[in-house]
N, C-alpha and C positions, 0 to 999 in steps of 0.2 A: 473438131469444133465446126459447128454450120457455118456456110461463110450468108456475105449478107444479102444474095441470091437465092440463098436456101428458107433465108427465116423469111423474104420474103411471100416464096413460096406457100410456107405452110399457113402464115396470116392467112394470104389469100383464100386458102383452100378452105379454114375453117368456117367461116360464115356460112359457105354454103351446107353444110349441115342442120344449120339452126332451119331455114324453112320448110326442108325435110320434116325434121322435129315436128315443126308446129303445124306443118297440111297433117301432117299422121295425128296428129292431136285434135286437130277440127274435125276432120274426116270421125275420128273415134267418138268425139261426142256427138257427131250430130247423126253415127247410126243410133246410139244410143236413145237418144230423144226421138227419134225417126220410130224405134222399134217402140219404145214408151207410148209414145201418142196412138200409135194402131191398137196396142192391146188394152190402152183406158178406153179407149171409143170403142173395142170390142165387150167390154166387158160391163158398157153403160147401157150400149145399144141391143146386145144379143140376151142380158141378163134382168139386169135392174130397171130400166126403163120399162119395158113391158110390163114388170111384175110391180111397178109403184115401191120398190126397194131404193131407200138411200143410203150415202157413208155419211162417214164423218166429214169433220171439216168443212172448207171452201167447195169442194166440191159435193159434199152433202146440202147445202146450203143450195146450192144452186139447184140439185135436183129435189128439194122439199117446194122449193117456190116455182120452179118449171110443176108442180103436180097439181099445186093450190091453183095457181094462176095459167095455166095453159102457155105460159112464155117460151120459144124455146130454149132447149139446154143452150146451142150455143151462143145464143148470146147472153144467157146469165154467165155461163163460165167467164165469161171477157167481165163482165159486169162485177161480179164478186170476186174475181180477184183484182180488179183493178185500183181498188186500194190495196194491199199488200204488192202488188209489183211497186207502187212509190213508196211505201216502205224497204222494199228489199233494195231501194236506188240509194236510199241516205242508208240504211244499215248495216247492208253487206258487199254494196257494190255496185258499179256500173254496167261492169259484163255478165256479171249477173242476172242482172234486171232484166239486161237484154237479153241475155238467151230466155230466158222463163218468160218473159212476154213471149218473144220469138214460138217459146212452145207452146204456150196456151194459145195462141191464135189459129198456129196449127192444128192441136185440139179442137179447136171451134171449127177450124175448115172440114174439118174431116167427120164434124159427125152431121155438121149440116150439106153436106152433098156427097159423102157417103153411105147409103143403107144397109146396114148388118140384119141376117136374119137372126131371129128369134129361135133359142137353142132348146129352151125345157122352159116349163110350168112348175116344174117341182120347184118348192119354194126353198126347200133344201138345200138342192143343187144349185139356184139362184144365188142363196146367202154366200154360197163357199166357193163357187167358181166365179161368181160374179165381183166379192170381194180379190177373188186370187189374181184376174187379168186387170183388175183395176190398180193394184197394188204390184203387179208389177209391172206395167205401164209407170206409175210414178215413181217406183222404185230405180227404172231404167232410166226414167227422166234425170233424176238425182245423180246417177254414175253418171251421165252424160254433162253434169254440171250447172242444171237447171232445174227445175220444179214446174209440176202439173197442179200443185193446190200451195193454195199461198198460206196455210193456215200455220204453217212454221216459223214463216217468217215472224209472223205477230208474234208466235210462241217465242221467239229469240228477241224478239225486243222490249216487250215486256218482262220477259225474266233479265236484262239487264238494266231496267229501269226499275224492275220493284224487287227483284234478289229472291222471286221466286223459281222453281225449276221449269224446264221447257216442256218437260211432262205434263207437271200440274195444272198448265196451263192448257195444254192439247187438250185433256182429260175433261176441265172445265168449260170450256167450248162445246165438246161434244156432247156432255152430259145436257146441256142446255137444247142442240140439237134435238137429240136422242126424246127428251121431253116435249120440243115443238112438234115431234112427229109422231110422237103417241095421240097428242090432241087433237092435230089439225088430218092427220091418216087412221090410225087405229093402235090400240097398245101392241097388240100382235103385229103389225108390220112394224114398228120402231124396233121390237123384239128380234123382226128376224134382220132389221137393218143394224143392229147392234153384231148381231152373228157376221154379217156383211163385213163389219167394219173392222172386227178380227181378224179373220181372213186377210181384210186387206194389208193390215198391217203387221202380220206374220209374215205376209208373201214379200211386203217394204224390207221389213227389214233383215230378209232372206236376202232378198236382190244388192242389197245395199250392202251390208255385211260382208258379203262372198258367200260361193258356195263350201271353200276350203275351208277349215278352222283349224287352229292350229292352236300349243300348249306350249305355254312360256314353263321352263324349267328351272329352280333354283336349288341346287345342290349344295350341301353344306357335310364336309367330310374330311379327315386326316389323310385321306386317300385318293386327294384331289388330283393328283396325276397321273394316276393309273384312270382314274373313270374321264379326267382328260383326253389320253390317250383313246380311251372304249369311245368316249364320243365321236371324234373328228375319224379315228380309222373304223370301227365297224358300222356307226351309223353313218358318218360321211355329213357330219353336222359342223360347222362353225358355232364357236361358241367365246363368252368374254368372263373373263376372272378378275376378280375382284380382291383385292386386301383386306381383308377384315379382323377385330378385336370382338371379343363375346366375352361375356360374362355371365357367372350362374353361380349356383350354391348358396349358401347363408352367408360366408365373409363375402362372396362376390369377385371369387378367385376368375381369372378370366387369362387366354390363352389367342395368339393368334394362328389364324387359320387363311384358307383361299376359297373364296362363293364363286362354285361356278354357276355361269346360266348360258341356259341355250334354249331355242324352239324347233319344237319339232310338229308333225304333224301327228294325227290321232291316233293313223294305223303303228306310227314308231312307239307308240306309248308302252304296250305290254314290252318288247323288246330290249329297251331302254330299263326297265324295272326287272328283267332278266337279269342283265348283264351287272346293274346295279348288287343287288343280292348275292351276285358273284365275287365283287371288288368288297363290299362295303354291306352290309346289311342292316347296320348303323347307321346308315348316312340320313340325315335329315334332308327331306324330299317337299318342298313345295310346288305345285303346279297352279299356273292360272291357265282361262280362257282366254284366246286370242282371234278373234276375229277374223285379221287378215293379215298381211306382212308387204312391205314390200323390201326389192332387193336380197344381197343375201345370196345364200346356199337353199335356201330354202324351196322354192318354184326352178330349180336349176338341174331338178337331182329326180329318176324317175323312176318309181318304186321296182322292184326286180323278182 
């Protein structure tokens, strides 16, 4: 038994862990947003600007009225989002608000006393590279815990005020955009600013998502311990079982059984569906998409 020197001890020792934690936690988001703000202002200043290209959203917004009106970008950036940052104060948060101020100002610093040169003409290359560092500048923003265009935040508070989706409403915004800048620039460059704004938000929610993907696995079989067994020893997977009752047939005879699931990643897929056909070739197989994962077996274990 510790005596009461000991528990003193470890009390003591444990707090200092928590500021560790949390410098590694600020440190992480603010390379984040660090690396975010350089490649939106790369990809405003070296692509889109020169070629009269804009995105979506708040930051579309800012650069259709910086083209109309010769204003600079950065201070529309500040300008146009500055309603959504007091939105995102009452709607999601304090620390919120402030980091995404924090980054859009940054944003604004760096593209007005920084100069990027001018990469291509090709209006091609513009739509899809210029959508690609723009989108992952915000994408990086967001892992980093803040936002470079505030047009989200509206999209979340109005989809909880009128019980529409946060889609519909991105979507609606833009289309409105997409229209002001047919008119007020040319069909053709809305055209290739629409191209832009895929890109951009391919590359979002590439960044955002992860690069890994992974496949939720749900296993339904008589033979639950044996493909038990094949998971945890040849793939070196953890996994959770379930109790289950089914039912089927015309009287609705029904039998219990054990659902197992596990995730794996992409490359274990074919593997897994090996081993399975071996155990079991019956076995009722549902797989989902999985985006990312944390903890786990999963990011622990390194392909061989």
């Amino acid at each position: 038994m510790a005596t009461g020197e000991e528990l003193g001890n470890k009390n003591r020792s444990r707090p200092n862990r928590l500021p560790g934690i949390a410098r590694g936690t600020v440190f992480k988001d603010s390379l984040f947003i660090f690396i975010g703000i350089f490649s939106a202002a790369f990809g405003l200043e070296s692509f889109l600007l020169p070629n009269r290209f804009i995105d979506g959203g708040a930051t579309g917004i800012s650069l259709l009225v910086s083209e109309v009106t010769q204003v600079p970008l950065a201070l529309l950036i500040i300008f146009v989002n500055a309603p959504f940052l007091i939105l995102a104060y009452t709607t999601i948060g304090q620390q919120f608000a402030i980091k995404a101020l924090l980054a859009i100002l940054g944003l604004a610093m760096v593209l007005a006393l920084i100069e990027f040169p001018e990469v291509t003409q090709d209006r091609l290359l513009v739509a899809v590279f210029g959508g690609f560092f723009l989108g992952a500048g915000i994408g990086m923003s967001i892992r980093g815990g803040s936002v470079l265009d505030g047009t989200e935040v509206l999209a979340i508070h109005l989809s909880k005020k009128l019980g529409v989706k946060i889609g519909d409403v991105i979507i609606g915004i833009n289309v409105f955009i997409f229209l002001a800048a047919a008119y007020l620039l040319s069909i053709e460059a809305a055209l290739y600013s629409m191209l832009t704004y895929l890109a951009a938000s391919k590359t979002l929610d590439f960044v955002v998502d992860g690069i890994e993907e992974y496949t939720g696995v749900t296993i339904i079989s008589l033979q639950s311990e044996a493909i038990r067994k094949m998971i945890t020893e040849k793939l070196g997977r953890g996994l959770t079982i379930y109790e289950a009752r089914g039912g089927y047939g015309k009287k609705g005879e029904s039998n219990e059984y054990e659902v197992i699931y596990t995730v794996i990643t992409r490359l274990e897929i074919r593997k897994l569906t090996v081993e399975l056909e071996k155990i079991d070739p019956n076995a009722f197989v549902v797989m989902s998409s999985i985006n990312d994962t944390r903890g786990g077996m999963i990011k622990k274990r390194s392909f061989k």
